[in-house]
Structures are given as C-alpha cells and as structure tokens.
DRENDO-1510 file (C-alpha; in Angstrom, 1 decimal, always signed):
<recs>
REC; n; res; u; v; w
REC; 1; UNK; -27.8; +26.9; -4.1 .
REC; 2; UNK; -26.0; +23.7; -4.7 .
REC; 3; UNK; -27.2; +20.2; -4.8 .
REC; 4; UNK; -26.4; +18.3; -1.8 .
REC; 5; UNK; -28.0; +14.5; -2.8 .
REC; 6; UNK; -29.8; +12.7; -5.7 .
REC; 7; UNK; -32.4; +9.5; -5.4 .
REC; 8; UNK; -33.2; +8.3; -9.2 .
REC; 9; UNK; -36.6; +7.1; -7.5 .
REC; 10; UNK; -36.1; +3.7; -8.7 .
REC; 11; UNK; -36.5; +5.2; -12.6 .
REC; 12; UNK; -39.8; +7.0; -12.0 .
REC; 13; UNK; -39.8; +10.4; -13.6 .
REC; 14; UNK; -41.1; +13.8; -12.9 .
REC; 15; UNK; -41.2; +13.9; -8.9 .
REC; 16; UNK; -43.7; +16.6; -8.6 .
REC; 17; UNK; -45.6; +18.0; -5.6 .
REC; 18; UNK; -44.4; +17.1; -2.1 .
REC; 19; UNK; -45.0; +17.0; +1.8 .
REC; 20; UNK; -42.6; +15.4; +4.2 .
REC; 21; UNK; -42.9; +14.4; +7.8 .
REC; 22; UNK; -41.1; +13.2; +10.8 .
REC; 23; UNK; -41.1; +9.6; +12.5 .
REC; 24; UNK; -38.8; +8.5; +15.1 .
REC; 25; UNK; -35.8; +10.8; +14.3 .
REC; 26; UNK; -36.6; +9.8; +10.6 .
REC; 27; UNK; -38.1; +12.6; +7.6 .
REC; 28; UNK; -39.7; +10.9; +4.6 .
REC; 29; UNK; -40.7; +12.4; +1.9 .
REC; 30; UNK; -44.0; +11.9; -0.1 .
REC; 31; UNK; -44.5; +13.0; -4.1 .
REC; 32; UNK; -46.4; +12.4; -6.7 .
REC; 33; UNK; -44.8; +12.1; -10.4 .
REC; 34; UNK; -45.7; +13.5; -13.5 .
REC; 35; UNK; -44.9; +10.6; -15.8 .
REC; 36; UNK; -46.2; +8.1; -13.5 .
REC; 37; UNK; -48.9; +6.6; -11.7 .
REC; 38; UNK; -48.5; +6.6; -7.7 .
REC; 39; UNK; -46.8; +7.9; -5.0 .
REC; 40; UNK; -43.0; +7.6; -4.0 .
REC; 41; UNK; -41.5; +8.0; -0.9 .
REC; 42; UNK; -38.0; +8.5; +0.1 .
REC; 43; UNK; -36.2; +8.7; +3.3 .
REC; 44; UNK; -34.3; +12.1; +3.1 .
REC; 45; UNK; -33.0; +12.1; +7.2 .
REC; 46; UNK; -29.3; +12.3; +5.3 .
REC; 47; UNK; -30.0; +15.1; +2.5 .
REC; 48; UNK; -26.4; +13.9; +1.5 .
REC; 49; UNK; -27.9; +9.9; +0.8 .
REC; 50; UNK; -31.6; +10.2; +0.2 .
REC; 51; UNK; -33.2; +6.3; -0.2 .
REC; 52; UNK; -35.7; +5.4; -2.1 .
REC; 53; UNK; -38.5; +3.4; -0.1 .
REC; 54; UNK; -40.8; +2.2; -2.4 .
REC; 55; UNK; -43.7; +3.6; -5.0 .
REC; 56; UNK; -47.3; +2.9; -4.3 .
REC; 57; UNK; -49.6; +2.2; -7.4 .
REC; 58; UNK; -52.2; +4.7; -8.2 .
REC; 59; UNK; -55.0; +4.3; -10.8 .
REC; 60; UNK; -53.9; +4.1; -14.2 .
REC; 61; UNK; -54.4; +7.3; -16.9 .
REC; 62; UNK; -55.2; +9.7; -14.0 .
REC; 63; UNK; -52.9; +12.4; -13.0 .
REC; 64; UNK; -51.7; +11.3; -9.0 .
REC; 65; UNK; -49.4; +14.8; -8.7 .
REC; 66; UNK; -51.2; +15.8; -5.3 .
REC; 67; UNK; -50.6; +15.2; -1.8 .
REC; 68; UNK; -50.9; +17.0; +1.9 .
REC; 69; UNK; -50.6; +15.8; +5.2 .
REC; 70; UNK; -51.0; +16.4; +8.8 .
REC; 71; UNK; -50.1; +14.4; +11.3 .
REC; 72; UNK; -51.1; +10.5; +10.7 .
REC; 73; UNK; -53.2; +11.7; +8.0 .
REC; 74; UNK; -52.6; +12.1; +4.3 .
REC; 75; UNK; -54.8; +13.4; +1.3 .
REC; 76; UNK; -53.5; +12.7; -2.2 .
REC; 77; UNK; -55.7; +14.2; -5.0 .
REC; 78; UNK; -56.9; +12.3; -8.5 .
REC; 79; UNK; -57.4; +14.0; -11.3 .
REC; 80; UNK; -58.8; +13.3; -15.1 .
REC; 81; UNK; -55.0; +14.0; -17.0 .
REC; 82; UNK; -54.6; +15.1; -20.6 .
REC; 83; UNK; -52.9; +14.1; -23.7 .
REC; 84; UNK; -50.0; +16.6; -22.9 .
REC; 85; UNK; -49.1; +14.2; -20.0 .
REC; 86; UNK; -49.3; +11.0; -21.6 .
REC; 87; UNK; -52.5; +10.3; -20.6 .
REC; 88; UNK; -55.9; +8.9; -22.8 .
REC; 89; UNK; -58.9; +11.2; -23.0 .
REC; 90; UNK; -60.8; +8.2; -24.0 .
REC; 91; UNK; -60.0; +5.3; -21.5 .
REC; 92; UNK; -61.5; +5.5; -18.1 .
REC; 93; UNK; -59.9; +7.5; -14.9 .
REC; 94; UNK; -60.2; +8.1; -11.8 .
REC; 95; UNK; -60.9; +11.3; -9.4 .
REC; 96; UNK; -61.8; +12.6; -6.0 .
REC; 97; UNK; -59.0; +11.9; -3.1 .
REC; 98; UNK; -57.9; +9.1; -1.1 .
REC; 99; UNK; -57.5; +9.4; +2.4 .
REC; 100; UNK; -54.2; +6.9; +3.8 .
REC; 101; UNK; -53.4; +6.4; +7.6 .
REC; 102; UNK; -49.8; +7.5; +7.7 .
REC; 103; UNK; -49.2; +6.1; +11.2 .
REC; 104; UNK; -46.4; +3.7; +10.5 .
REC; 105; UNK; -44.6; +5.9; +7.7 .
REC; 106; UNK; -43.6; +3.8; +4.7 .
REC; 107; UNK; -46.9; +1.6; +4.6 .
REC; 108; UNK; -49.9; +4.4; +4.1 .
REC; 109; UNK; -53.1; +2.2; +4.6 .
REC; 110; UNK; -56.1; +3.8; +2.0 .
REC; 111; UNK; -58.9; +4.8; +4.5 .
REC; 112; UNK; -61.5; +5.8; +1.7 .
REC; 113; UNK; -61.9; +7.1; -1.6 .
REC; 114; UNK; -64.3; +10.5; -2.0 .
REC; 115; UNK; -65.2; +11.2; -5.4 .
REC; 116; UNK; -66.1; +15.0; -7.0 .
REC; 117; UNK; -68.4; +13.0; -9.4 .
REC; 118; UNK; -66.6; +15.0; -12.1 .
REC; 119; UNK; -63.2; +15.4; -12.8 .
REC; 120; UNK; -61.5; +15.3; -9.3 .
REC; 121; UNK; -59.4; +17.3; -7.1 .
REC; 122; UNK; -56.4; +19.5; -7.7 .
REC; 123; UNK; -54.0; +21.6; -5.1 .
REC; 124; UNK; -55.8; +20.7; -1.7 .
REC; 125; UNK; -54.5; +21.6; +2.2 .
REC; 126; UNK; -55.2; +19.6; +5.1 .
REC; 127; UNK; -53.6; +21.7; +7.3 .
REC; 128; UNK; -55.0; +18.9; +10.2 .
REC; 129; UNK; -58.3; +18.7; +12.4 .
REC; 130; UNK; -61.6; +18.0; +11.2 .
REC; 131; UNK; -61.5; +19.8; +7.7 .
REC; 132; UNK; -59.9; +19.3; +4.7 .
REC; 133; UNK; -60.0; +22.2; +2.0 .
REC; 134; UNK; -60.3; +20.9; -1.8 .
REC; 135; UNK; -59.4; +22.1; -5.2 .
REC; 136; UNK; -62.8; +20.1; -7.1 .
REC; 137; UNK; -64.5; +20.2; -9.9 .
REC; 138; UNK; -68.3; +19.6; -9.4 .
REC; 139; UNK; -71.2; +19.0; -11.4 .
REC; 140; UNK; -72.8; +22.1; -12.6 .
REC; 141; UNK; -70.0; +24.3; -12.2 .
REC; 142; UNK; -67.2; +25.6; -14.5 .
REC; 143; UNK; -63.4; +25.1; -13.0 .
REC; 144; UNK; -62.5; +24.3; -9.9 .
REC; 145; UNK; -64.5; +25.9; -6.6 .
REC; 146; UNK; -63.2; +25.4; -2.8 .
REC; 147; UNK; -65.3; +22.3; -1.6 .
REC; 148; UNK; -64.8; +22.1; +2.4 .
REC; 149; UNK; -64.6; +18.1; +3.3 .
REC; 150; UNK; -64.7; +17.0; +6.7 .
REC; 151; UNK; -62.6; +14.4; +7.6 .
REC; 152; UNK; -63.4; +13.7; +11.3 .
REC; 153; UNK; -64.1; +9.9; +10.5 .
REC; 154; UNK; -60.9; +9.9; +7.7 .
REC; 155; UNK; -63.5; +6.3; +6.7 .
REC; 156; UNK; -66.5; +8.1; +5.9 .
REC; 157; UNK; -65.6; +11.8; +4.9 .
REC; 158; UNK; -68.1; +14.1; +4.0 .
REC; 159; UNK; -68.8; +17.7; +2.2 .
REC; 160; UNK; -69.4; +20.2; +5.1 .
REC; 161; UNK; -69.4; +23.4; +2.2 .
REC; 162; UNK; -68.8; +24.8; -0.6 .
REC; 163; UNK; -67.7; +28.5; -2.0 .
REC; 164; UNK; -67.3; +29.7; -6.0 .
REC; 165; UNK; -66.6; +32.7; -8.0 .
REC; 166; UNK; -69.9; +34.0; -8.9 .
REC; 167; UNK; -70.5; +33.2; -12.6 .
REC; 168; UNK; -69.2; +29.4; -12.3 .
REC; 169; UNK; -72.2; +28.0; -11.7 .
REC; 170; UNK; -74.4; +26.7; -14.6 .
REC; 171; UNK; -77.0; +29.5; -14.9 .
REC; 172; UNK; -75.3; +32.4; -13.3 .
REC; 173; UNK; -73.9; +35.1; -15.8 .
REC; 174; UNK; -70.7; +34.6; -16.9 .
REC; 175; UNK; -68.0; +36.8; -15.8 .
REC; 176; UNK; -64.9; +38.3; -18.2 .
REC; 177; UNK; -61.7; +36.8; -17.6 .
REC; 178; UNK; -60.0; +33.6; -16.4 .
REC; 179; UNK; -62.0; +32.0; -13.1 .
REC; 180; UNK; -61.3; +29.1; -10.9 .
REC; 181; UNK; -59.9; +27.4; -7.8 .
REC; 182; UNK; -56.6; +26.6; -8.2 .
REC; 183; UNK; -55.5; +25.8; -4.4 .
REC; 184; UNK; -54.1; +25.4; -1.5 .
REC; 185; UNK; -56.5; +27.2; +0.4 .
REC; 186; UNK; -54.7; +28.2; +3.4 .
REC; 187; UNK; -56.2; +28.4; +6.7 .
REC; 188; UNK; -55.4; +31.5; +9.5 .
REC; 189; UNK; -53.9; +30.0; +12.7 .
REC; 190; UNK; -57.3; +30.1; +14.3 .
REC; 191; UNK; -59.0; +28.3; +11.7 .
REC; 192; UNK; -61.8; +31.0; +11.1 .
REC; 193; UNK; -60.3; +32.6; +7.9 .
REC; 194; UNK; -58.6; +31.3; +4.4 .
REC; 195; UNK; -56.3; +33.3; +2.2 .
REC; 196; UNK; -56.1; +31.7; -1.4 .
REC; 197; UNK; -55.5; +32.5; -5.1 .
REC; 198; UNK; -59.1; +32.2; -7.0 .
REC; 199; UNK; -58.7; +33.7; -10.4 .
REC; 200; UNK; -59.2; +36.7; -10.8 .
REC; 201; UNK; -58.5; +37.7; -7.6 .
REC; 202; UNK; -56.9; +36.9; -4.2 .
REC; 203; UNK; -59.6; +36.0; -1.9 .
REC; 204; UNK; -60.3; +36.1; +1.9 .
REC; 205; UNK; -63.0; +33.7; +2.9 .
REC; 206; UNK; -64.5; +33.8; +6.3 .
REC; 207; UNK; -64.6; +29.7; +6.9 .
REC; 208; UNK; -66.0; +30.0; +10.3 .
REC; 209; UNK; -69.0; +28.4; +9.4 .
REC; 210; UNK; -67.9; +25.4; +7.2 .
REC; 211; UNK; -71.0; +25.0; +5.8 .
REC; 212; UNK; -71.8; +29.0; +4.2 .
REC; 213; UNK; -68.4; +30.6; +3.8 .
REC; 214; UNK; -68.4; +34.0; +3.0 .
REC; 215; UNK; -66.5; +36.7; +1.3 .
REC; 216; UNK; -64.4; +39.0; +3.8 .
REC; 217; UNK; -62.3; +41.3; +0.8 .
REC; 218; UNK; -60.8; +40.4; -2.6 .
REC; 219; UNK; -58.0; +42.2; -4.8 .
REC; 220; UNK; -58.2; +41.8; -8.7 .
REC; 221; UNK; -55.5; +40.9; -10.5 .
REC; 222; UNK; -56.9; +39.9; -14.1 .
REC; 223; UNK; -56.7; +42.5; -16.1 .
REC; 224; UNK; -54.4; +43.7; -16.3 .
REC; 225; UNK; -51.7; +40.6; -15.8 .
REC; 226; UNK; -53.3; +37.8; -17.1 .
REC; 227; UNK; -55.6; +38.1; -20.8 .
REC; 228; UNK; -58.6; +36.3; -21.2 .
REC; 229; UNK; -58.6; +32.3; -20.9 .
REC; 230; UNK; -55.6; +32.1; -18.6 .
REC; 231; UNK; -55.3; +31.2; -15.3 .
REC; 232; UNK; -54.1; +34.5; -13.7 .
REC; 233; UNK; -53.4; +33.0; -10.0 .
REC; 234; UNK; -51.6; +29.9; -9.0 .
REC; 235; UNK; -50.5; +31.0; -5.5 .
REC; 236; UNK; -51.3; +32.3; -2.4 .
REC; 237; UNK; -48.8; +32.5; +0.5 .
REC; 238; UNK; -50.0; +33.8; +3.8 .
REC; 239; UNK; -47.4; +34.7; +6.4 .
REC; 240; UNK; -49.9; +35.4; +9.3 .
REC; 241; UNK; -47.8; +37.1; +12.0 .
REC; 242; UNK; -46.6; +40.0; +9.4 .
REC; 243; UNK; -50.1; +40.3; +8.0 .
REC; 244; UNK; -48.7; +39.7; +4.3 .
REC; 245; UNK; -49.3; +37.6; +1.5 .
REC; 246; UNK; -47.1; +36.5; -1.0 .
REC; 247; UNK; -48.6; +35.8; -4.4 .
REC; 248; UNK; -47.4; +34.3; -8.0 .
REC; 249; UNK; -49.1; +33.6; -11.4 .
REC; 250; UNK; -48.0; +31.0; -13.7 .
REC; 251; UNK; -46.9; +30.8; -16.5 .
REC; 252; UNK; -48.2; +29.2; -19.6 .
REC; 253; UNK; -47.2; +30.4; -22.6 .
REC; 254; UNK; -43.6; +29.4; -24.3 .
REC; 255; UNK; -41.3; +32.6; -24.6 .
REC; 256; UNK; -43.3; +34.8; -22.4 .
REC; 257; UNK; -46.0; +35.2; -25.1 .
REC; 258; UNK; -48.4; +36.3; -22.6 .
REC; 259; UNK; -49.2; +38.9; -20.2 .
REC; 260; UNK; -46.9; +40.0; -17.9 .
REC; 261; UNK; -46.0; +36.7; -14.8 .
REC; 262; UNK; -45.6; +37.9; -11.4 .
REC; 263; UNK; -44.9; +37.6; -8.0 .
REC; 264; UNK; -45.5; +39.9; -5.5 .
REC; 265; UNK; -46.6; +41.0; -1.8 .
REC; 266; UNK; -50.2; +42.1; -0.4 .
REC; 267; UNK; -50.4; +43.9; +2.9 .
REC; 268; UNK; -53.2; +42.0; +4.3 .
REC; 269; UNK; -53.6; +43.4; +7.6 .
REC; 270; UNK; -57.3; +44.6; +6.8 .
REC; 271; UNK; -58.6; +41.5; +5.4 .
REC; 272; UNK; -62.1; +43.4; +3.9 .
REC; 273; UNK; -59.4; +45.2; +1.6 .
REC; 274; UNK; -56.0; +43.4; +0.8 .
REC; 275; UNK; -53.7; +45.7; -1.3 .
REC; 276; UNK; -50.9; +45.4; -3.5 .
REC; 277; UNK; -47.7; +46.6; -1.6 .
REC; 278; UNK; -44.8; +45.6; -4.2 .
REC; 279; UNK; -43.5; +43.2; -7.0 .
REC; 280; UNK; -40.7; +41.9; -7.5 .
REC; 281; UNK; -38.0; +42.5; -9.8 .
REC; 282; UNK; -37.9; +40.4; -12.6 .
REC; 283; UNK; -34.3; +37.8; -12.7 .
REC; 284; UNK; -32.2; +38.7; -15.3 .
REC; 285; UNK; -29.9; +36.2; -16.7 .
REC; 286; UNK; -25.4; +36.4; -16.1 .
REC; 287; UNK; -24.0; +38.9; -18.6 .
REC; 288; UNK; -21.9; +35.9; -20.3 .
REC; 289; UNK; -25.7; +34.4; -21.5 .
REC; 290; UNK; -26.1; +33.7; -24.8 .
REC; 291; UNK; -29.3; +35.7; -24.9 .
REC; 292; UNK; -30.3; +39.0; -23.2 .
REC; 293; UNK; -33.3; +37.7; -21.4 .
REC; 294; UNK; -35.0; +34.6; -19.9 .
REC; 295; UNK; -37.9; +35.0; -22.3 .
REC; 296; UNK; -35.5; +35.1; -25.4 .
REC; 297; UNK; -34.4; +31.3; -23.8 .
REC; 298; UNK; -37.3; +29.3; -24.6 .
REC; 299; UNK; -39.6; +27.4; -22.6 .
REC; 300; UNK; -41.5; +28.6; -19.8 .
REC; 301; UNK; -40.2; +31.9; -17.8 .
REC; 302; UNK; -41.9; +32.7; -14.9 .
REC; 303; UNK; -43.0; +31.5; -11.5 .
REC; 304; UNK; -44.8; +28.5; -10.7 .
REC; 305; UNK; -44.7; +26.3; -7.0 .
REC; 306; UNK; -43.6; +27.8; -4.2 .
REC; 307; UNK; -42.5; +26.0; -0.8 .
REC; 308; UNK; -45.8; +26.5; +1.5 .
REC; 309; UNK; -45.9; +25.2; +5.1 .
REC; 310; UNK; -50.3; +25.1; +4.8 .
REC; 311; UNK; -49.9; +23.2; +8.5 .
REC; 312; UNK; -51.4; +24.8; +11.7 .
REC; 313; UNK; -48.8; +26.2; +14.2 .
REC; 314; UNK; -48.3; +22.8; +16.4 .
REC; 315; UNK; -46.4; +21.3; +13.3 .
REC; 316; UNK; -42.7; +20.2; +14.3 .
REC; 317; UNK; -40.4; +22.0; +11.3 .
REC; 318; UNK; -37.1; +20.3; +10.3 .
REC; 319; UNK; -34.2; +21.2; +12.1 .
</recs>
C-alpha cells in the first residue's frame, strides 16, 4: 500500500474510528479523534486532495472516538475517558449517544441525547431501520452488555432489550476470565440474527425478538489466548454469503507480553455451533530489520480495527 492524500484535519490529532457516506456524487468522511473533543469531517471524493470541512464540538473530558451511520442517520457514542488519554477522572463527563440528522452532509443537526446512566457507550452498529445495537455500560452490571435501542423516532429513542454474559450482573456468580461487550454487533441480512465478539467467546444471538434475545451457539476463545483480566475479543466480522466469520483480539500489552493475539476464521454455517477453521500466520518483519521479530520492536504488536461494512445490503459502496 502507498499513501495516495493527506488532510492535517485543521491540527486535530488522532483521527480514530470512521464511517463515510455518499451525497450528490460527493463521499465525506466522519471520525472521531483521540486527542480531541468532537467530530471531523472531511470531504475525500478526490483521495488524491482530501479537504477538511470543519470539526463539531463534543463534550469536554469524554472520549467522542465512536460513530455509525446509515442513511440520514448517525450515532456517535460518549464515553467516561481515562488518564491515559488526557482525560480527568475527577471533572464531570458525559455518556450515552447522540443521535444527528445527517440529511444535508456537513451540518449534522443533534436529534437527542440517550444516556446509559453509567459510563456510556462504546463500539455501536446502526446498520439502519428501527434498531440500533449498543456497546453500554449499565447500572448493576460489570463491562459492557449489548443494549438494543430503537431509534424509530431518532427524537425520542428508547431501550427495546438487553443481552449479557451470564455472571455480569450484580448478584450472578462470577465467571473466570475476561467478560464484556466490546462491539459492533453485527446484524445477518435479514435482521433476525447478530454475530459479535463478547469476551470470552464469539457469540450468535437470535435478535428476532428485540426485547429477549437469546443465545443460538458460542465458541470460547479465553483460555487459552487471552489470561485472566484481558479483553480476549475485539472483533467480529461476519461475511454472510460464505457463512464465515473473521475474528481478531487486541492487543494490550507492550512487547507481546501477553498471551498469544490473533486473527483468524470461523465456519459459521451452523450458527448453534461456530468452529474454528484456521489462523493466520503471524507477519514477520523484512530480513534487513534491525530486530528478528515485531514483538522484539516495542509497542503494541498485534491486531486491532478492522474495516467492517456493519450496513444492511441496500447500502451504495464506493466505486
């Protein structure tokens, strides 16, 4: 790969997640930051001469990395930040997501403001309709669980359901090992099934009925790849008409100094039991490298976001 255009988005650092769409022959494209406040948005219709549009505010000391669209609707997530990422545990923040009317492109108007009452929202998919599929922490529960919001009146959006791990709610036994939501949850073309990563374990969720999902198969993955207090899943990639799923861990730890990252592919095609069907081989570095692998580097080595199209099948794809 080779870089094609550049946009110093007006100074703002640490572009982050991202969702673009098409207006009138025009693509823009919507991100968060990590080392700011707000949204940018960028008109990328010439890869070659990306422009910067403008920035819209978000609430101060609360992480605004999050965003998914459909359509004239978009969903950006808040989310209490950390130290870490500049942010002050003790000065107020804000959560929940914001709903914006995307109709005219580069002026969103804020529909309404849902709140988890705890923390907010992370990785969430609107992948268009009447639902919108949330990352939240909530009250009474440990991590994040899949909280189902309907969205028909974008003004007024409610909860429609909820789904956890059992052993995240306040009272139930704990389980071993790392647990929570991290998101997308990704919904099957006819909107009656959702693939996601839920450490420990891949999950298939029967979302027919918004308001009791229930458990269709699950496949384990922590132990043995993740240890205990790690999150083990970061990824879930359905590609529907081959009845696979692509999945990915993160990683955490600096120098590889945990267990084993990984990305790999699940044959899916009977949902009640997903299997592991390969993983892939691990990148080594260019002979000429001043160290013999990517752990011996520094940093962070291993995989993280991947591209995901979370939309239903009507969406209009670049090119």
């Amino acid at each position: 790969m080779e870089p094609v255009g550049y946009s110093g988005l007006d100074s703002r650092k640490g572009a982050f997640k991202m969702a673009i769409k098409k207006v009138n022959g025009r693509w823009y494209l919507y991100m968060g930051h990590l080392w700011h406040y707000g949204w940018s948005i960028v008109d990328v219709t010439d890869p070659k001469d990306p422009k910067f549009v403008k920035t819209i505010p978000g609430p101060a000391n609360t992480w605004t990395i999050q965003m998914t669209l459909h359509d004239n609707i978009m969903v950006t997530g808040l989310e209490k930040s950390s130290l870490a990422w500049g942010a002050d545990p003790n000065k107020p923040n804000d959560e929940g997501v914001l709903i914006w009317d995307i109709s005219d492109p580069i002026n969103p108007r804020q529909l309404s403001h849902w709140k988890t009452g705890s923390t907010g929202t992370h990785r969430n998919s609107y992948p268009g309709g009447r639902y919108a599929y949330l990352s939240a922490a909530a009250p009474g529960f440990s991590s994040n669980i899949l909280l189902t919001l309907d969205i028909s009146d974008p003004a007024r959006p409610k909860e429609a359901g909820r789904w956890w791990m059992t052993g995240q709610k306040d009272g139930e036994p704990k389980p071993e090992g790392p647990e929570g939501f991290h998101g997308p949850a990704n919904i099957s073309p006819d909107g009656k099934m959702a693939s996601m990563a839920y450490s420990p374990a891949v999950i298939n969720l029967d979302i027919s009925d918004a308001a009791n999902p229930k458990l269709i198969g699950r496949l384990t993955f922590s132990p043995p790849f993740v240890a205990v207090g790690a999150p083990s899943l970061h990824t879930v990639l359905p590609l529907w008409e081959r009845n696979l799923l692509y999945v990915n861990s993160e990683a955490i730890a600096e120098r590889c100094n945990e267990a084993l990252n990984f990305a790999g592919l699940i044959d899916n095609r009977n949902p009640a039991r997903p299997r592991l069907m390969s993983l892939f081989p691990l990148p080594v570095p260019p002979k000429s490298a001043p160290y013999k692998n990517f752990c011996e580097k520094g940093g962070r080595f291993g995989p993280h976001n991947v591209n995901q199209e979370i939309h239903l099948p009507d969406v209009e794809k670049p090119g």
